[in-house]
Each structure stands twice: as C-alpha cells, then as structure tokens.
C-alpha positions in Angstrom: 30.3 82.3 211.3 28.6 80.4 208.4 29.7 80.4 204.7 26.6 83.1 204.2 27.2 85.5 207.2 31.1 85.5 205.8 30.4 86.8 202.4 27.7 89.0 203.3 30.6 90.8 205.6 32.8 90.4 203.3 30.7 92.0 200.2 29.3 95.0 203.2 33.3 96.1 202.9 33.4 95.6 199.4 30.6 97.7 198.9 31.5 100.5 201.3 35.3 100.6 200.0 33.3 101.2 196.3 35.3 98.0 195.3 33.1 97.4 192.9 34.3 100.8 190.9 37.0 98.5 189.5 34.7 96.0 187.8 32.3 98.6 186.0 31.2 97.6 182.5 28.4 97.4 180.3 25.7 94.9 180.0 26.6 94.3 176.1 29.3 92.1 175.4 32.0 94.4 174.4 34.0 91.8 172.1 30.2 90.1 170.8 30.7 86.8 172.0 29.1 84.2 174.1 31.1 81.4 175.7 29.8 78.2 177.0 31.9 76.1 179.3 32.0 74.1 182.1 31.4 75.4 186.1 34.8 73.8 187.1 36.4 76.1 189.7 39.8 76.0 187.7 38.0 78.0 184.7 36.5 80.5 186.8 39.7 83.1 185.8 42.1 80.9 183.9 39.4 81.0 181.2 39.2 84.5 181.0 43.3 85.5 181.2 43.6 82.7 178.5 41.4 84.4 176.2 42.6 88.2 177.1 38.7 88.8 178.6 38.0 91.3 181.1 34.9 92.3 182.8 32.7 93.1 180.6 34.2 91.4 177.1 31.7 88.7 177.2 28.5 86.7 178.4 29.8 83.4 179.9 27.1 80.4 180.3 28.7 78.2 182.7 27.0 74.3 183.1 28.5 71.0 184.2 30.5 69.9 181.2 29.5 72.7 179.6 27.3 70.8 177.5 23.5 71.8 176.0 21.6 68.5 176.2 18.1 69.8 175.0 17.7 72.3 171.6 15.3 74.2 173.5 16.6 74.5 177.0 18.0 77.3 179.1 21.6 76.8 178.1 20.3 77.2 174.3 18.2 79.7 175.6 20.8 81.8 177.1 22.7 81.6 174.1 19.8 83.0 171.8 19.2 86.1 174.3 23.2 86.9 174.0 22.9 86.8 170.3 19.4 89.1 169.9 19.0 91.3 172.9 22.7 91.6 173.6 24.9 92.0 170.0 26.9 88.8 170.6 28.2 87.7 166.9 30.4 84.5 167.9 29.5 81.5 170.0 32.6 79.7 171.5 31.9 75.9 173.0 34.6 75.5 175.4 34.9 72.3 177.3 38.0 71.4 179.3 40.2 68.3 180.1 40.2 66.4 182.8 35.9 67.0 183.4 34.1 65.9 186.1 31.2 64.4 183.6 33.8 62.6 181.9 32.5 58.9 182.7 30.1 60.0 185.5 27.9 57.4 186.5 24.3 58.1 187.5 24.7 55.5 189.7 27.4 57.0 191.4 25.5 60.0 191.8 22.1 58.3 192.6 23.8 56.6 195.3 25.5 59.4 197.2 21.7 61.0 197.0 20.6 57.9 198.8 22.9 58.3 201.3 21.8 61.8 201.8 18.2 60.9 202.2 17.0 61.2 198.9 14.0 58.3 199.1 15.1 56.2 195.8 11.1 54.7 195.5 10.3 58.3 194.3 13.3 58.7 192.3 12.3 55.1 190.4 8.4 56.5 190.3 9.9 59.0 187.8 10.1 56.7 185.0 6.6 56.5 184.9 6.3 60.0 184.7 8.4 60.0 181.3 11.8 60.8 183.1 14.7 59.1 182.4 17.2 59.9 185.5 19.6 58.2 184.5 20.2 59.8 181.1 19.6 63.3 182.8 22.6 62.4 185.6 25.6 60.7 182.7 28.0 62.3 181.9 29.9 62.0 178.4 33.1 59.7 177.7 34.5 62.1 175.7 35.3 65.8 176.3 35.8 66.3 172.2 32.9 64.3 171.2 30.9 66.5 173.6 31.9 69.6 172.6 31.4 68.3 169.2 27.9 67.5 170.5 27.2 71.0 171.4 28.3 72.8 168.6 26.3 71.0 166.1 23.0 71.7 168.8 23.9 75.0 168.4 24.5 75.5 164.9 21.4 73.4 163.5 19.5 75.0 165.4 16.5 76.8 164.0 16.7 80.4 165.8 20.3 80.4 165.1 21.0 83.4 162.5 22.9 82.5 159.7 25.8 85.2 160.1 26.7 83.7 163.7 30.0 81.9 163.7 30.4 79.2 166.2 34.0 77.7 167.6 34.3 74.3 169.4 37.3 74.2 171.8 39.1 72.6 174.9 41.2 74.1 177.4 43.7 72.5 179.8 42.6 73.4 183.1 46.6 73.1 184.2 48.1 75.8 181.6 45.2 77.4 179.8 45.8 75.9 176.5 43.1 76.0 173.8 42.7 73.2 171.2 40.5 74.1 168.2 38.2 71.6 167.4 36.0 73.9 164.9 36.2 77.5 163.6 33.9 79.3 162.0 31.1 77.3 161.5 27.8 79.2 160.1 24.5 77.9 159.6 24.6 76.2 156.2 27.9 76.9 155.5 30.9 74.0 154.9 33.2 73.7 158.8 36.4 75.0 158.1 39.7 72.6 159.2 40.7 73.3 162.3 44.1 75.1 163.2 46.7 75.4 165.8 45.0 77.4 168.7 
C-alpha cells in the first residue's frame, strides 16, 4: 500500500467515525495571532502545547527556517491576509535551534538534485535569466540573526498597520523553551528589551 492509499484509508475512518467533531473551530484566529516558524516535524505539536494553542487559537505559516526572504512574497503575504481578512493583532517570529537552514549549503543541495536527475546546464542557464540559485537555496548561520531578519521585514513593512505588535522568538525543539528576542515591536515605535520567556 503506498503512503497515499494509507492516508486516504486512514482519513475514510476518520471521517466516518466523525473524528473530525473533536477539532471543530472557527476560521478566525480566536487568540489574534499569526505565527511564523519553521516546517521542522519536532514543532508540528510541541509548538502549539508550548504556547497553550489549540485548534483554532491561531494561523500558523510554516516555511523552512521560518524565514520571509522577499517583502512581498507569500510568507509576507500570508501574514497581511491573517492581519486584514482574519482579526490577527500579534505577529510571533518563531525560529528554533538546531535548524536545518542553519549553514545549508546550496551546493549541498544542488548536488543531491544532480544526483536525482536534475540536468545542472539548466540550473546554471538560470543566471541568465536573473536568478540567483544559490542565494535562493542558503540557509542562514544564525538562527537569532534570522529571526532578527524577519522581524524587521515584517515590521518595516509598508502594509503593516501600526497597532500590530510583533515578537521575535526561538524555541528548543528538545523541551519547548521560548527565548525572547523582541516584544512588542510596532511600526514606528522604540523595541522594547527583551525579557525572560
């Protein structure tokens, strides 16, 4: 049985049982916030215990690294919608220890694509196309500094309201423990210090 023909099995039970009855909320974030953070399989519920969220609480962006490399991207994007169509108020940057993109190579991965087939001569024809592949597939070499990074995308940005407050953390993937890196930033307003999480 393949990966696909197992979940769809699965998610026929799931359906018939009315499993689903447990998870019922409401398309609005009920505590009006919007978390960013990384796709790492260790986050995918330790996030959301850590920070007393159920189903429902709020709208969770989840990228590699969980970092917003263009001002005008989906991730951005995303992050506007939650704040106008869906009431979010806060914006929480949450990156984690021990990331993947922390010191990845696009060499590394441009390799392992080779190997897979991927014909490298149209990979190099890119740059003269304006794309530079090997910015698009580095990581960062430092999970504060990014963060950093995406905070101040977000809160320079010129479609974020002034009254939104945006937070810059990182969580250990092992215990779920949250280091503030910035609270309470608003759109021309002075960062306050951080403080124990």
């Amino acid at each position: 049985m393949s990966k696909l023909e197992s979940i769809l099995a699965f998610n026929e039970a799931f359906v018939a049982n009315k499993e689903y009855e447990r998870f019922k909320a409401d398309k609005f974030p009920q505590k009006k916030i919007v978390i960013l953070t990384c796709m790492d399989t260790r986050l995918v519920e330790l996030l959301h215990n850590a920070m007393n969220l159920k189903n429902g609480d709020a709208k969770i962006i989840r990228n590699a690294g969980a970092v917003i490399s263009h001002p005008f991207g989906s991730i951005m994007r995303s992050i506007l919608v939650a704040i106008y169509e869906l009431g979010a108020e806060e914006v929480f940057v949450i990156g984690h220890y021990g990331c993947g993109m922390t010191g990845l190579s696009a060499n590394s991965v441009l390799q392992k694509a080779e190997e897979r087939g991927i014909d490298m001569d149209e990979i190099n024809a890119l740059q003269y196309a304006g794309v530079d592949v090997n910015k698009f597939l580095t990581g960062f070499e430092n999970v504060t500094e990014s963060v950093n990074h995406s905070v101040d995308m977000v809160i320079n940005h010129p479609l974020l309201p002034k009254d939104v407050r945006v937070h810059g953390l990182v969580i250990n993937p092992e215990t779920g423990k949250l280091d503030l890196l910035q609270r309470d930033l608003q759109k021309g307003a002075n960062a306050k210090e951080p403080q124990d999480a």
